[in-house]
N, C-alpha and C positions, 0 to 999 in steps of 0.2 A: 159922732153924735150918739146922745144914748143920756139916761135919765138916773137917776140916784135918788131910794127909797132914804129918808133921814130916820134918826133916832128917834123922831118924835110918834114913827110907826104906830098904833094901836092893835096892829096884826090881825085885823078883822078879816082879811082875808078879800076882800071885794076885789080889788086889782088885779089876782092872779088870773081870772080865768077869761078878764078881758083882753089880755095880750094876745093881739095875732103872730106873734113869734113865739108864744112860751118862753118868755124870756124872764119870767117872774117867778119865783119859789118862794118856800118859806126857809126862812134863817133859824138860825139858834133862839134869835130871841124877837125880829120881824122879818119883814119879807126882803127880800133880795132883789136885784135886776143885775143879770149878766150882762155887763156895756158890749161884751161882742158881741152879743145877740139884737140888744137892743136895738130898732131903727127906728123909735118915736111917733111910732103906726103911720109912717113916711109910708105910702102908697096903698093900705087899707083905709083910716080912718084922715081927716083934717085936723084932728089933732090928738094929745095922747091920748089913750083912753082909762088908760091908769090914773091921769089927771082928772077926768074928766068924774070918775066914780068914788074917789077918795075922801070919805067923810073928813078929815081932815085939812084940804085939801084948801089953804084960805088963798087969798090972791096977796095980803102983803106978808106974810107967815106959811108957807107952804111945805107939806111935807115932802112932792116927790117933784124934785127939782135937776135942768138940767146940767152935766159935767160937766 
């Protein structure tokens, strides 16, 4: 389980500092999630929170979608 930032990034940066695993960086050109890391805030939050903060973030067009 674990979550995939897409191209469509803005790199605004909001997502990173909500992950309770650090599991989100910045990339060369947006942000990143390390799927090892990642657990879908499975046992912090009810649901992602990288989702949940993503100006982007639409429900039938979404940027941080699961692998």
């Amino acid at each position: 389980m674990a979550l995939k930032i897409l191209e469509k990034c803005i790199n605004c940066g909001a997502c990173e500092p909500e992950c309770p695993v650090n599991a989100i960086s910045e990339g060369d050109e947006i942000f990143i999630i390390d799927p090892d890391a990642c657990v879908e805030c499975e046992g912090y939050f009810d649901e992602p929170q990288c989702q949940a903060v993503c100006p982007v973030q639409e429900d039938d067009d979404p940027c941080i979608v699961k692998l």
